[in-house]
VEXFI-42650 format. One record per residue (C-alpha): x, y, z; residue number from 0. Coordinates in steps of 0.001 Angstrom, whole numbers, padded with zeros to 6 digits. Layout:
N
{site {X, Y, Z}, NUM}
...
END
This chain:
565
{site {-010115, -004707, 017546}, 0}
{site {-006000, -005569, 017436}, 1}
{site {-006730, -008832, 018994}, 2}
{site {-008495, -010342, 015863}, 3}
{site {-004773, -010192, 014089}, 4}
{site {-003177, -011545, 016860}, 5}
{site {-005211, -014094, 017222}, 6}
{site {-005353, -015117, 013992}, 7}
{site {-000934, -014810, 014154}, 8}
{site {-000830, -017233, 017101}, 9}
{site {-003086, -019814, 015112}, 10}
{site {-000667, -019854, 012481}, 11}
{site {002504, -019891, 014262}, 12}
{site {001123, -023125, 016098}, 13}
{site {-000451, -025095, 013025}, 14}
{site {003471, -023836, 011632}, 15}
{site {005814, -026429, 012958}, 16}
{site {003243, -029103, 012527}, 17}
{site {003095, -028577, 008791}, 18}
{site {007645, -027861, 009051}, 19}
{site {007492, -032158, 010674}, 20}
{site {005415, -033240, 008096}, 21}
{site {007900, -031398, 005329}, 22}
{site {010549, -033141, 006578}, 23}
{site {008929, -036905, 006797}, 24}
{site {007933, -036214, 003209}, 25}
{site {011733, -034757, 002354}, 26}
{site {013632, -037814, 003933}, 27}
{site {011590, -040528, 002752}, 28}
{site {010515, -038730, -000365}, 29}
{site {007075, -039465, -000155}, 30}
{site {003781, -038441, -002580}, 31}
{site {000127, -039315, -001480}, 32}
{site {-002805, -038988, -003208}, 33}
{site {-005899, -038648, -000504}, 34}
{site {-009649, -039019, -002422}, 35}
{site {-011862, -037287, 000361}, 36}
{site {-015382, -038521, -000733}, 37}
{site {-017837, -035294, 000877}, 38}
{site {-020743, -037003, -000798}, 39}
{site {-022981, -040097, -002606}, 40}
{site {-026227, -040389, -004047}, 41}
{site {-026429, -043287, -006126}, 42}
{site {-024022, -043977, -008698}, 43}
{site {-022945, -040286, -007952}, 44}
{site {-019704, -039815, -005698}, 45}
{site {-018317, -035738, -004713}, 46}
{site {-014957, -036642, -004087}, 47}
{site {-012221, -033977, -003523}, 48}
{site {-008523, -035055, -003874}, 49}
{site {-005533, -033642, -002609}, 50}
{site {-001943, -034192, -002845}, 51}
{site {000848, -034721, -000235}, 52}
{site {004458, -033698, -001053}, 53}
{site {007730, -032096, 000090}, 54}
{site {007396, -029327, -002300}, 55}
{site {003519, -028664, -001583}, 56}
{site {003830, -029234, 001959}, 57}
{site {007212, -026702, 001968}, 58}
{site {005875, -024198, -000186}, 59}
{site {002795, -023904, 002678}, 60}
{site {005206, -023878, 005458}, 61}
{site {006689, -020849, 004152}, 62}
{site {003077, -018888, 003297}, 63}
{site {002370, -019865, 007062}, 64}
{site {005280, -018967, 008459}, 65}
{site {004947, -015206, 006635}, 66}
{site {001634, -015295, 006951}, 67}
{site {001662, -015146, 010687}, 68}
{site {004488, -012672, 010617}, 69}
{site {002284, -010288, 008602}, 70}
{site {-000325, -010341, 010658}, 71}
{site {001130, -009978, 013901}, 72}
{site {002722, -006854, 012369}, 73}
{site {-000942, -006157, 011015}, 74}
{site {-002298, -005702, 014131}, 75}
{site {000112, -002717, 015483}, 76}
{site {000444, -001560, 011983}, 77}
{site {-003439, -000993, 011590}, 78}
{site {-004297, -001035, 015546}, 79}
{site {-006927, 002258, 014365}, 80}
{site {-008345, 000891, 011296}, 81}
{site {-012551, 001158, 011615}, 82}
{site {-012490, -002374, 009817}, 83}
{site {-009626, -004378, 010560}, 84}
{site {-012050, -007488, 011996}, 85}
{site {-013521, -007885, 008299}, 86}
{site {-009091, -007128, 007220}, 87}
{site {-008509, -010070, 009427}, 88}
{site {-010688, -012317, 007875}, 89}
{site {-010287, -011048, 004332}, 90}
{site {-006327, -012649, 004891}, 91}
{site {-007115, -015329, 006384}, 92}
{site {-009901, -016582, 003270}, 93}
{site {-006335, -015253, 000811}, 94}
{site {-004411, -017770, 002510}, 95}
{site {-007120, -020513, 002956}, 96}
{site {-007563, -019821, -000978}, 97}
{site {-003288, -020488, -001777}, 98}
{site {-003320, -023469, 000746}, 99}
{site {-005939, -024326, -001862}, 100}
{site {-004116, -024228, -005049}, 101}
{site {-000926, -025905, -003646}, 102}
{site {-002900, -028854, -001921}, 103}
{site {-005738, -030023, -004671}, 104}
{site {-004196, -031701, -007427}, 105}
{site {-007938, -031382, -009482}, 106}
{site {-007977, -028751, -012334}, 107}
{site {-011784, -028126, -011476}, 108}
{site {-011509, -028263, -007791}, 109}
{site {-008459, -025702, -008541}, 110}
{site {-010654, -023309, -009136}, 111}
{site {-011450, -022727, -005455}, 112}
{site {-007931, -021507, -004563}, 113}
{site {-007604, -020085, -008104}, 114}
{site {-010751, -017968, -008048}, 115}
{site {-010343, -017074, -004302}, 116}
{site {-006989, -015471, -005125}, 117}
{site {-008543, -013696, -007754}, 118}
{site {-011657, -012418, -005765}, 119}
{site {-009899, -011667, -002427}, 120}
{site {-006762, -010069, -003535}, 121}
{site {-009523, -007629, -005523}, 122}
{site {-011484, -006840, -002133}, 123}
{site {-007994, -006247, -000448}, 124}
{site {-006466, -003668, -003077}, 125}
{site {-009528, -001557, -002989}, 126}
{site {-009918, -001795, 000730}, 127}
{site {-009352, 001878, 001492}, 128}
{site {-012386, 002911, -001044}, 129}
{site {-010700, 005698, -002625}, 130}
{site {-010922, 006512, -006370}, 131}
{site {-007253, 005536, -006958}, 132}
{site {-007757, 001939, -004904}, 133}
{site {-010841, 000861, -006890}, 134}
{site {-008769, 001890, -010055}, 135}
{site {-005912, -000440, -009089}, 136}
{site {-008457, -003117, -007956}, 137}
{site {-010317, -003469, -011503}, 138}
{site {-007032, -003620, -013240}, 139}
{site {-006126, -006191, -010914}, 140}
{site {-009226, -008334, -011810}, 141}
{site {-009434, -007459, -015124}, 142}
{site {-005686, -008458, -015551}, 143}
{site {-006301, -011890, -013527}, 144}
{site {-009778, -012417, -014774}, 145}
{site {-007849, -013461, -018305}, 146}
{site {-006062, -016028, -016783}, 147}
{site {-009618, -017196, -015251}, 148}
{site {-011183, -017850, -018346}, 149}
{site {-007531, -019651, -019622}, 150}
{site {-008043, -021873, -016418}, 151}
{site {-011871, -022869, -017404}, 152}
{site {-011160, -023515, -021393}, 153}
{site {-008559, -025729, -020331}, 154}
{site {-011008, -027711, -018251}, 155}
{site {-012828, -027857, -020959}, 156}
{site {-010613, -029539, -023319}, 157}
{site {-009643, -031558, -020553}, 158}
{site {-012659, -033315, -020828}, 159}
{site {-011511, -035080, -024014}, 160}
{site {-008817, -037016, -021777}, 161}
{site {-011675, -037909, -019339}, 162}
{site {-010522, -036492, -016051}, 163}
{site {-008934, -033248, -014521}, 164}
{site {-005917, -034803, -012340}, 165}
{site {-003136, -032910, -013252}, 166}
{site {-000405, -035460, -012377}, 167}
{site {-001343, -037809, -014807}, 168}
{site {-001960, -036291, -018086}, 169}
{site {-001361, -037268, -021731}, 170}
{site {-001333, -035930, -024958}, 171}
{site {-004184, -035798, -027667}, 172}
{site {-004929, -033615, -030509}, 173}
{site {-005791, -030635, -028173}, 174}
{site {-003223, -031205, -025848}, 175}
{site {-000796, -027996, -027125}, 176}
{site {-003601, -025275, -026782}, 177}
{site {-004372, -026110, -023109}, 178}
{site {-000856, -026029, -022514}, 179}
{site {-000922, -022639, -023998}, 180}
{site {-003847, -021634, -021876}, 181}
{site {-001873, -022982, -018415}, 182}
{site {001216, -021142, -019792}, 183}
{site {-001151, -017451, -020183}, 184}
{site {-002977, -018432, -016948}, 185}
{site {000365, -018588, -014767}, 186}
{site {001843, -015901, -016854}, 187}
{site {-001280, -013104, -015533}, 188}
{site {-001155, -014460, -012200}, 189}
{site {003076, -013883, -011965}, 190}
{site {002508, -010332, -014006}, 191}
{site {004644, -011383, -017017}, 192}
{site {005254, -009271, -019653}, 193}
{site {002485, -007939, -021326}, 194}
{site {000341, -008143, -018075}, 195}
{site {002643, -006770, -015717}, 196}
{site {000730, -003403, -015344}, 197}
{site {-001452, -005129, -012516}, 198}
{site {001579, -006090, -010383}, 199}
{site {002422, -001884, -009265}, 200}
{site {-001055, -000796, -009265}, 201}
{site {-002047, -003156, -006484}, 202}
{site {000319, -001176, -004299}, 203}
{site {-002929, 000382, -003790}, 204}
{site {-003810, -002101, -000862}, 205}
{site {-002654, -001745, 002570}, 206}
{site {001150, -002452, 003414}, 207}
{site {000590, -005949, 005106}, 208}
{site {-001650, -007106, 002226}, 209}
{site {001224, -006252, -000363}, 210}
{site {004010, -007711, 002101}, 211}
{site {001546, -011206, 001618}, 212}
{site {000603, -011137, -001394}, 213}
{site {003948, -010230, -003564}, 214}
{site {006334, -012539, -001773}, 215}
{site {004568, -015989, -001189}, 216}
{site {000725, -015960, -002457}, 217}
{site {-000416, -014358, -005486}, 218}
{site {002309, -013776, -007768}, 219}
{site {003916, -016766, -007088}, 220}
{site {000563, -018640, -008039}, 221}
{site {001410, -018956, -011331}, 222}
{site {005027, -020250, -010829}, 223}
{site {004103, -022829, -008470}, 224}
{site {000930, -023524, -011629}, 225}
{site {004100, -023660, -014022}, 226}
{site {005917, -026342, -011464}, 227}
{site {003027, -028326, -010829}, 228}
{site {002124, -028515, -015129}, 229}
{site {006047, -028551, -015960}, 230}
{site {006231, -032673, -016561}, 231}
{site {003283, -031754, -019589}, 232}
{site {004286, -028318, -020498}, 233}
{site {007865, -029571, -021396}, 234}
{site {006930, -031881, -024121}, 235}
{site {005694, -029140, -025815}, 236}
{site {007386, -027549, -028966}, 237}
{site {009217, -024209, -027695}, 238}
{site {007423, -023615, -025010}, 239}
{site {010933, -023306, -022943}, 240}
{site {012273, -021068, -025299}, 241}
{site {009090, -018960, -025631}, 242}
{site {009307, -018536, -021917}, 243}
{site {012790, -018003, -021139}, 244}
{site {012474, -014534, -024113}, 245}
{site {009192, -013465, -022043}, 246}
{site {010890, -013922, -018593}, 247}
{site {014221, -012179, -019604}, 248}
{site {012155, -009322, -021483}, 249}
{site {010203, -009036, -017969}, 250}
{site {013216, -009069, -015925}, 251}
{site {015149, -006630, -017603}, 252}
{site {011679, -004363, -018172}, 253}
{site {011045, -004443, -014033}, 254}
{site {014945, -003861, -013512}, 255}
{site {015031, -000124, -015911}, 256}
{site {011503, 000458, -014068}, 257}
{site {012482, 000471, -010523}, 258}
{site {015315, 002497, -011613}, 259}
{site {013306, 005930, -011992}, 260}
{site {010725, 004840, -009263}, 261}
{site {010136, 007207, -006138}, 262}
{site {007388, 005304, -004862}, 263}
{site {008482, 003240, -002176}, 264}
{site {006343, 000474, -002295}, 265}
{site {006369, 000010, -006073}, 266}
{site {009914, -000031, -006038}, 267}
{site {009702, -003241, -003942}, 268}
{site {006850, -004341, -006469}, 269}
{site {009035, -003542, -009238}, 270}
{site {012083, -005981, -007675}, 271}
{site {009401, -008135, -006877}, 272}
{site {008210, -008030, -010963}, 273}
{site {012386, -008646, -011580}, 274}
{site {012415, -012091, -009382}, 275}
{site {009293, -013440, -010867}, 276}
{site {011223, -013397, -014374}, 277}
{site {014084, -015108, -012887}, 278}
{site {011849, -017968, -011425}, 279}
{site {010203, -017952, -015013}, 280}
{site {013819, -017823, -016575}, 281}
{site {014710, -020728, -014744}, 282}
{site {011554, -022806, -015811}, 283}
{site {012572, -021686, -019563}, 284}
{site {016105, -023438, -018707}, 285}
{site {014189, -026582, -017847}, 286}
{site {015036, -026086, -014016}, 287}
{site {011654, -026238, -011610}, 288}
{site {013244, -027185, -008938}, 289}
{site {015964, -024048, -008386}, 290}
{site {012920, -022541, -009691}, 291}
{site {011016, -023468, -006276}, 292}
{site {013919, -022853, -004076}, 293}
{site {014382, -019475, -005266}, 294}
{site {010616, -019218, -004950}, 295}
{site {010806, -020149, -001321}, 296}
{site {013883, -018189, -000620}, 297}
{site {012422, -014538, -002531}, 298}
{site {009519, -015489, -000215}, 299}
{site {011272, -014813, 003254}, 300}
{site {013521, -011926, 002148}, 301}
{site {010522, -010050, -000050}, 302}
{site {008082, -010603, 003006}, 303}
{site {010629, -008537, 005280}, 304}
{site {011447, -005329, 002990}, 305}
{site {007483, -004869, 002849}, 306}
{site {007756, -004885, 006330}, 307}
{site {010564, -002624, 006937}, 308}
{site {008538, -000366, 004414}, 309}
{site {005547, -000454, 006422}, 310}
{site {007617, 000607, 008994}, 311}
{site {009053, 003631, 007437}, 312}
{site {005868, 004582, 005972}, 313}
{site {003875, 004257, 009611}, 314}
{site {006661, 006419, 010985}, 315}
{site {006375, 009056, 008145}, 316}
{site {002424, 010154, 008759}, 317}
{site {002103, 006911, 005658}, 318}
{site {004132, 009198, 002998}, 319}
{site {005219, 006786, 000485}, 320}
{site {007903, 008689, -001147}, 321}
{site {011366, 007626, -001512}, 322}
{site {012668, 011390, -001325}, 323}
{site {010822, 012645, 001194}, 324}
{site {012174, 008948, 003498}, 325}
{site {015840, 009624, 004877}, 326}
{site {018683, 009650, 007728}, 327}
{site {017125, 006698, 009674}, 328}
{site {020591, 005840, 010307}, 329}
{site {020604, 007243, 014060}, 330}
{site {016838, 007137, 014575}, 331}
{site {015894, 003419, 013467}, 332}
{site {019185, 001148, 013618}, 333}
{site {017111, -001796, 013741}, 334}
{site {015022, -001102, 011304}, 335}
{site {017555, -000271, 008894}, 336}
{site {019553, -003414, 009945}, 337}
{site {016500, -005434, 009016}, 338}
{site {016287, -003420, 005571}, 339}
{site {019686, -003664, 004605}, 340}
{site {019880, -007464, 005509}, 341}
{site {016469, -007968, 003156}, 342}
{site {018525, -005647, 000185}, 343}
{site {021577, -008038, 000368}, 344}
{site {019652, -010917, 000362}, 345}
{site {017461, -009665, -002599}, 346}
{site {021321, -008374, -004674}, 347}
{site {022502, -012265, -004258}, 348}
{site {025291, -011333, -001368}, 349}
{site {026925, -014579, -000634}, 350}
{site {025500, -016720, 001874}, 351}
{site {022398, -014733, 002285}, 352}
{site {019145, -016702, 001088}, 353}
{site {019022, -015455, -002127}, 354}
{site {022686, -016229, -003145}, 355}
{site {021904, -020121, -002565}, 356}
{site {018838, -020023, -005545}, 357}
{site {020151, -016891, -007837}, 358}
{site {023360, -017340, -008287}, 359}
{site {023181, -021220, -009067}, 360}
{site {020462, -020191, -011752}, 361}
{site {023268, -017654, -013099}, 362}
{site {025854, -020082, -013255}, 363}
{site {023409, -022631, -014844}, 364}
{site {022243, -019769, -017439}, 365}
{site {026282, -019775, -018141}, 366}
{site {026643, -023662, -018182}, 367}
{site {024005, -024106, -020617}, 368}
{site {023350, -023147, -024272}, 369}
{site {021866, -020249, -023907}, 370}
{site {021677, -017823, -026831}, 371}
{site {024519, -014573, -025864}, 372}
{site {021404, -012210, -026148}, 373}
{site {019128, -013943, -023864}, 374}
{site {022592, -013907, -021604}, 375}
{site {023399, -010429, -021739}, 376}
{site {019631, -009727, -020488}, 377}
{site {019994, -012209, -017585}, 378}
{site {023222, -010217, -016162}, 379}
{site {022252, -006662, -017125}, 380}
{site {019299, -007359, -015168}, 381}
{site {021267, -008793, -012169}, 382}
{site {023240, -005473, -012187}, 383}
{site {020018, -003311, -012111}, 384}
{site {018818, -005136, -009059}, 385}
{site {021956, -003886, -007479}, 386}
{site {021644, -000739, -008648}, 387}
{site {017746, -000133, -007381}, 388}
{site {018766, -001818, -004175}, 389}
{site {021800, 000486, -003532}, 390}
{site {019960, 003669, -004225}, 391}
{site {017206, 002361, -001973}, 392}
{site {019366, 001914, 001185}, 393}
{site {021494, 004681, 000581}, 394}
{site {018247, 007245, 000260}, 395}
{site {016492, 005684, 003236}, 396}
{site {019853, 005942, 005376}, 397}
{site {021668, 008967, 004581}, 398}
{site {019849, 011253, 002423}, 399}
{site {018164, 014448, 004203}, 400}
{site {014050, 014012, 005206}, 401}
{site {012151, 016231, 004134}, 402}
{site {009094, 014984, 005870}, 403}
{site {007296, 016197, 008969}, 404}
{site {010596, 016820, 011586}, 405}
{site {008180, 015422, 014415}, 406}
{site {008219, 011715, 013814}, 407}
{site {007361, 008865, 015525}, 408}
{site {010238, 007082, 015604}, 409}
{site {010676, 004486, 017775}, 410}
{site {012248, 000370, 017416}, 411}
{site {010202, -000787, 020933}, 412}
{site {007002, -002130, 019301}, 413}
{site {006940, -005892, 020198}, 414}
{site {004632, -006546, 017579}, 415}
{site {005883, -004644, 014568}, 416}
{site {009973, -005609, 015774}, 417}
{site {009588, -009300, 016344}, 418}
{site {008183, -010005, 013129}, 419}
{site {011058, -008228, 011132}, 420}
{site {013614, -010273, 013692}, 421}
{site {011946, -013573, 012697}, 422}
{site {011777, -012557, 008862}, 423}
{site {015549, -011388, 008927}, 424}
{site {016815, -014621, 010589}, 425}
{site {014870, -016345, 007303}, 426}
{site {016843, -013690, 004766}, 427}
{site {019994, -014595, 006262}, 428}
{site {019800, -018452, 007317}, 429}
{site {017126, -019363, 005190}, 430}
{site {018763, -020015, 002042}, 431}
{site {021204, -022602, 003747}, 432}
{site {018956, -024240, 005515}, 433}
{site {016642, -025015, 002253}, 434}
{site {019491, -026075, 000680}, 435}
{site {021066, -028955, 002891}, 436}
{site {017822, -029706, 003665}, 437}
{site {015658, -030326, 000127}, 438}
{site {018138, -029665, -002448}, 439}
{site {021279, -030749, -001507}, 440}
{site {020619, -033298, -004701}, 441}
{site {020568, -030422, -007511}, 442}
{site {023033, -031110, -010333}, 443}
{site {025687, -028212, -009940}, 444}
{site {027074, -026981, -013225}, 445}
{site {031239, -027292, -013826}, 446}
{site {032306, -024156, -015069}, 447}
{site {035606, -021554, -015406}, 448}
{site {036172, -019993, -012330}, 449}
{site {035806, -016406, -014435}, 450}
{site {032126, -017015, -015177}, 451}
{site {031852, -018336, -011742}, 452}
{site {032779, -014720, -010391}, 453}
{site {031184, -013245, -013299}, 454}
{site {027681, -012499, -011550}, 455}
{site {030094, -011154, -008364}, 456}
{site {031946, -008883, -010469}, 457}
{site {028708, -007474, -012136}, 458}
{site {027407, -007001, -008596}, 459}
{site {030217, -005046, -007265}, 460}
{site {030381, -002470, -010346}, 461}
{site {026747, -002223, -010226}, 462}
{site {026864, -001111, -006647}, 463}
{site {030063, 001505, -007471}, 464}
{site {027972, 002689, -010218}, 465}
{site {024831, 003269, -007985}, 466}
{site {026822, 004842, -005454}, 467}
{site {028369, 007599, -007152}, 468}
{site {025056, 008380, -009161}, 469}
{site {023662, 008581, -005797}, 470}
{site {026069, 010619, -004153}, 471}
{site {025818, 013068, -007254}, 472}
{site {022082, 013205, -007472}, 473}
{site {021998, 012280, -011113}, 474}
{site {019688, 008916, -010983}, 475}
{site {016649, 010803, -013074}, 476}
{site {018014, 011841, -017041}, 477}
{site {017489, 015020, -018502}, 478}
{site {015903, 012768, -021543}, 479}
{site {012299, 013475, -020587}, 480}
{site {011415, 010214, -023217}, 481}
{site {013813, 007807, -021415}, 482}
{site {012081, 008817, -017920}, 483}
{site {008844, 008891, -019265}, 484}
{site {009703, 005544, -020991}, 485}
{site {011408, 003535, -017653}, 486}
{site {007968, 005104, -015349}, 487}
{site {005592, 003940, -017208}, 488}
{site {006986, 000519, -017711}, 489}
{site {008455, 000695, -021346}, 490}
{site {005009, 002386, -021619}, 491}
{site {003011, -000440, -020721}, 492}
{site {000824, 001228, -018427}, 493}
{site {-001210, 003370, -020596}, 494}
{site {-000725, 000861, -023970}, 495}
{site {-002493, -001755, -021290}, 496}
{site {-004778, 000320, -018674}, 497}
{site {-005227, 003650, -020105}, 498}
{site {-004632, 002916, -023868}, 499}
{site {-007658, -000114, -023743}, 500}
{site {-010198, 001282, -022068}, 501}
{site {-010003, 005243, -023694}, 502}
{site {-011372, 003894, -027302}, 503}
{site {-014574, 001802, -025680}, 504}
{site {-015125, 004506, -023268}, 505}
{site {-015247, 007357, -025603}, 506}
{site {-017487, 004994, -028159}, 507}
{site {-019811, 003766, -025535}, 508}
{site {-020369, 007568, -024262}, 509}
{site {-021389, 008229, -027819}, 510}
{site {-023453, 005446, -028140}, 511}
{site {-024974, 006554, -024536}, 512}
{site {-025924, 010037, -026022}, 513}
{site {-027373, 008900, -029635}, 514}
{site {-029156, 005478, -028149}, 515}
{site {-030150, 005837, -024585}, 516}
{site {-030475, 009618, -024256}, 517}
{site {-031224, 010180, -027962}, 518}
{site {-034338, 008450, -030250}, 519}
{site {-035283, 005953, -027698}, 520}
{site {-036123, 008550, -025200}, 521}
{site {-037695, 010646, -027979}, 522}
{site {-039977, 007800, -029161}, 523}
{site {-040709, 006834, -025619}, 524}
{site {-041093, 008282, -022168}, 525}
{site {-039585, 011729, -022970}, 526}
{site {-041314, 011655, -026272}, 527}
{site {-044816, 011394, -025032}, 528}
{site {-044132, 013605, -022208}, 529}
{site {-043509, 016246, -024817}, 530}
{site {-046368, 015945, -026708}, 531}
{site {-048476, 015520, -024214}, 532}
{site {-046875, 018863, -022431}, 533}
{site {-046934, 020661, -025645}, 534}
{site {-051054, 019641, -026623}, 535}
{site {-052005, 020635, -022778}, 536}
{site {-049735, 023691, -023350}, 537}
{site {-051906, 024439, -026895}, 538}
{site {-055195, 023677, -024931}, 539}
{site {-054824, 025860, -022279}, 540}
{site {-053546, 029023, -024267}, 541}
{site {-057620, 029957, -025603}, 542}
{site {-058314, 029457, -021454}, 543}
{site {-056027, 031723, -020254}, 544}
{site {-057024, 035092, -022460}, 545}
{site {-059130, 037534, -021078}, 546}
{site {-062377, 037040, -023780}, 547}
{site {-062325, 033702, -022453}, 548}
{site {-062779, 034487, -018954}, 549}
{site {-065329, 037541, -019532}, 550}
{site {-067459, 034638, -021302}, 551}
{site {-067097, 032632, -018856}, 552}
{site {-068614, 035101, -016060}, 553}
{site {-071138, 035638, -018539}, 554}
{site {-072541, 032441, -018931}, 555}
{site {-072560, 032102, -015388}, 556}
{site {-074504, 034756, -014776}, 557}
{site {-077180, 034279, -017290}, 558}
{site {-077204, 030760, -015528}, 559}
{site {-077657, 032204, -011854}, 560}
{site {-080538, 034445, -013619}, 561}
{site {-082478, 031601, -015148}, 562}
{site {-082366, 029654, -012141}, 563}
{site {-083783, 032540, -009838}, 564}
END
């Protein structure tokens, strides 16, 4: 069954390059096309669907392909055994049919396809191991994203006011400012901003590949590419920058103190993941799409790897995903760890890895601009706690003690499991470059002293001292049982969002279920007249059952038998 996620690897790597030509036609002559694909007339009736044609569509698919096919060549030595992994195969392939979707149709209605799709197959995917803890994650997951559904269809409903749904070419009317604000909370579920960030660690629920797809390139990043797409509209409105850029840096700075206090592996990596998405938010709040896009494109590559490399580690450790009992790969998996540690410097803004090119130019533009301090001090404190999660990640993972299983599989010869992190690490390391000299060699660089130009360096390098030593001292969890509880629950947005919601209904609809359904209607109904019925049968036969009763009987049928002789 491993050749369905070959197969479907090796259809992607070849429709790849064609789709990397076509990016760079549209980069060097910096071309747009509209194409009107009419599927249908009857009469005066014409089914037309458009789509749109340019460099930053055209690159942001390149790079889902390109990880896409990556992912799924690992998929198919990563879940070689799984029962199901034909109906896996396609389940991916519809998720990335469903993005190419979204980034390609220009129509708000038509949108829906790659919008809903998202929605619906990212839900089958989280609770694809049917467990009680997978289907939880999964209705949070549509429940969270099912809000920014019905923000997507009121705002094609006031749309209709303007008299089409073409997102390029939209003015303003009376109405225009609330479906801005419904775009803004649609992107804003979709890329797990703060309050509906709860979704974004629960869906750590689905299988390893799904989460290295779907939190670097697809699904969270939905709503920033939405953001990109609506930014030439959203920015006329009144504060909507400012509104943003407080939500993004609260988000940032929430995800940062989160991963912190994490042992989960894989929602530590969610949790970073939660931290970039309010820098790419951050950036749109500082009127920037298009750094906002390259670091988009950049978090893609090096994101897409450390899901792999923790695939890896959890495959080799009988799929334990916690951090303490993961340790000393240092002799056992050099590669692997090579492949990790390149995907933690990228993600920490090292310099000339990929994500120094995007994060550190929006850090120096945060600086260049006027920003308020408080918003500032957020934006760097947050910087320093990605450095500080990333250093206690690769210094657990290579030095610390297991404490798992001692006979592991640990080997670095799978083709199909190696090759992909080889591909993805050449992208973490060369990738930011590249993107740069290539699309946005034209950004605006800000002029600044040279001590705020090391200032995001500097915080860096302390940030990593600090982790070390709290590390090497075993001290990263405080005795303050609040402050842990307060950091692992997500400044206790889990429960206030999940738990919190649903208790109040539950408990009220459980009473209503006992004094309704199960109460008076069954009484005047079915049970009622079952009752009665049972108790008048029950009255009827207590005469029949004494023993004067039967002695008359036998009488009477004697004196019968006698007058018939």
């Amino acid at each position: 069954m491993s050749h369905f996620p070959y197969m479907y690897s090796k259809l992607l790597f070849f429709t790849m390059p064609w789709m990397l030509i076509l990016f760079m036609f549209f980069s060097q002559q910096n071309l747009t096309m509209f194409i009107q694909w009419s599927i249908m007339k009857c009469n005066s009736t014409n089914i037309c669907l458009p789509l749109i044609l340019d460099s930053t569509g055209i690159m942001f698919s390149t790079t889902v392909l390109f990880i896409s096919a990556n992912v799924m060549m690992f998929s198919s030595e990563y879940m070689k055994n799984d029962m199901y992994l034909q109906r896996f195969s396609h389940l991916v392939m519809l998720f990335i049919l469903s993005m190419n979707f979204l980034i390609y149709i220009p129509h708000l209605m038509c949108m829906l396809l790659g919008w809903d799709g998202l929605g619906i197959t990212s839900f089958i995917l989280v609770i694809y191991y049917q467990n009680p803890k997978s289907l939880a994650a999964g209705m949070i997951t549509a429940l969270m994203n099912r809000i920014g559904d019905v923000m997507i269809l009121l705002s094609i409903t006031i749309m209709l006011n303007i008299g089409h749904w073409n997102i390029m070419s939209m003015w303003q009317d009376k109405n225009f400012m609330y479906m801005m604000m419904m775009i803004m909370l649609a992107a804003m579920t979709k890329s797990a901003q703060i309050p509906f960030s709860s979704w974004l660690p629960a869906a750590m629920a689905a299988p390893t590949p799904v989460s290295a797809l779907v939190h670097s390139s697809t699904l969270v990043t939905a709503g920033v590419f939405l953001l990109i797409r609506f930014f030439p509209a959203l920015s006329t409105i009144n504060k909507f920058c400012q509104t943003l850029l407080i939500i993004a840096s609260i988000t940032m700075l929430m995800a940062g103190s989160a991963a912190m206090f994490e042992c989960d592996l894989k929602k530590i990596i969610a949790l970073s993941t939660l931290s970039q998405l309010g820098i790419m938010m951050a950036s749109l709040g500082l009127s920037l799409p298009s750094l906002a896009m390259f670091h988009l494109i950049t978090h893609a590559l090096f994101k897409a790897l450390l899901f792999l490399c923790a695939g890896s580690l959890i495959h080799f450790h009988y799929h334990s995903q916690d951090l303490r009992s993961v340790g000393n790969i240092f002799k056992s998996n050099p590669l692997l760890l090579s492949c990790m540690l390149i995907a933690n410097l990228a993600l920490c803004g090292t310099p000339f890895m990929a994500g120094f090119y995007s994060k550190d130019l929006i850090l120096e533009t945060s600086s260049f601009d006027p920003t308020n301090s408080i918003i500032l001090i957020m934006f760097f404190l947050a910087t320093g706690l990605t450095t500080m999660y990333s250093t206690r990640l690769s210094l657990t993972i290579m030095w610390t003690a297991s404490s798992s299983n001692p006979f592991l599989y640990t080997l670095d010869n799978l083709p199909r499991m190696i090759y992909p992190m080889i591909l993805l690490a050449t992208g973490a390391i060369m990738g930011g470059a590249t993107i740069s000299w290539v699309s946005f060699s034209l950004i605006n660089e800000p002029f600044i002293n040279s001590y705020l130009k090391l200032w995001p360096l500097c915080i860096s390098i302390f940030s990593l001292i600090l982790a070390w030593n709290l590390t090497a001292s075993l001290s990263m969890f405080p005795t303050n049982l609040y402050l842990y509880s307060l950091n692992t629950s997500m400044w206790f947005l889990t429960p206030c969002m999940a738990q919190g919601i649903m208790y109040t209904p539950l408990k009220k609809s459980l009473l209503l279920l006992k004094i309704i359904d199960q109460g008076w209607i069954e009484l005047k109904t079915s049970q009622g007249i079952f009752k009665l019925m049972n108790k008048t049968s029950n009255l009827i036969l207590t005469p029949q059952s004494m023993m004067i009763t039967i002695n008359m009987s036998f009488m009477f049928i004697f004196m019968m038998f006698i007058t018939i002789t």
